[in-house]
N, C-alpha and C positions, 0 to 999 in steps of 0.2 A: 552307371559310370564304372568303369575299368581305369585301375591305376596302374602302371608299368614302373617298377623300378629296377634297372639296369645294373651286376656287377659286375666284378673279375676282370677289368680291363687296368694296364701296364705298361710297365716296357718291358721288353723280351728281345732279345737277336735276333736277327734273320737265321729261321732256319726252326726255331723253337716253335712252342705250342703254346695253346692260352685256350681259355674255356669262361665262356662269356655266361653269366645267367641272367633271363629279366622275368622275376615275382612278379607274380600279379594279385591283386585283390579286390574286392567292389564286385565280382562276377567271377563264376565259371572261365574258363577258357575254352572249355569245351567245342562251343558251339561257333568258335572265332578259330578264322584263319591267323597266325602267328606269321610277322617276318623279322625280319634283321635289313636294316640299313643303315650305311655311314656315310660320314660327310667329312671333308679337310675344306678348308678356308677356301674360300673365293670359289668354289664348286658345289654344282646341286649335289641335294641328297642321291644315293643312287641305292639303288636294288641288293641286297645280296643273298639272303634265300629266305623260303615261305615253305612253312607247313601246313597243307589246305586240309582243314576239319574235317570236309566231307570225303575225301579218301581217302585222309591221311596220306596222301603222296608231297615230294616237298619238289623245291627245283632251287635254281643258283644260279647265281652271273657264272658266264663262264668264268670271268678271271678270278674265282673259285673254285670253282667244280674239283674235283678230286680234291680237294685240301680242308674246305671246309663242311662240318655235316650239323646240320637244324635238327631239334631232336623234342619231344615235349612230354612233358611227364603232367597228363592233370589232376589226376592224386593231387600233387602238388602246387598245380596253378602255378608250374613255372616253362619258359621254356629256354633253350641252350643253345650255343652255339662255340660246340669244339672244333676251333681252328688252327690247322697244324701247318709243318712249312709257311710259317709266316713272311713274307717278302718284306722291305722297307714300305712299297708301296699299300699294303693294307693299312697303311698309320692310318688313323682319322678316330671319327668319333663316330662311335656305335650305338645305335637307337633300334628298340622294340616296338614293336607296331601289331596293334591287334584292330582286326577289323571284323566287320557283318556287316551286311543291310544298313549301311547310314552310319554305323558307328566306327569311329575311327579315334584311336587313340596310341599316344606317342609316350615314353618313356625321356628319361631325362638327358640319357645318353651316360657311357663310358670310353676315357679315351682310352685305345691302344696305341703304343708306338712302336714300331719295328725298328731295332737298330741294324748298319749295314757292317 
């Protein structure tokens, strides 16, 4: 079992920064691919970036790309998400996701809110 708990989320202005972390513990991360995704009311969850173990390469919805960077330190068994140029529209609520082979595990979420 891997537990995810999610911090660093707020409100912030449009235009500001924010730097999301989500701990892990019960396991390594090592060997788990790490993402970030968030959700606002009445819409699915959606994608926002993954750090894949076995390259270490990560990727992004576009309507990130250049602004936000997935980063993971596993010394620490944690992983981040420094998100800059914040829009109104990134508000929602931000969820850690670690996955393998079968296991798939969800953090509790943090809200961000972007003010305009």
């Amino acid at each position: 079992q891997v537990q995810l708990v999610e911090s660093g989320g707020g409100l912030v202005q449009a235009g500001g920064s924010l730097r999301l972390s989500c701990a892990a513990s019960g396991r390594t991360i090592r060997t788990y691919a790490m993402g970030w995704f968030r959700q606002t009311p009445g819409k699915e969850r959606e994608f926002v970036a993954l750090s894949n173990w076995t390259s270490m390469s990560t990727s992004y919805a576009d309507s990130v790309k250049g602004r936000f960077t997935i980063s993971r330190d596993n010394a620490k068994n944690t992983v981040y998400l420094q998100m800059s140029s914040l829009k109104p529209e990134d508000t929602a609520v931000y969820y850690c996701n670690a996955v393998r082979l079968g296991d798939d595990y969800w953090g509790q979420g943090t809200q961000v809110t972007v003010s305009s």
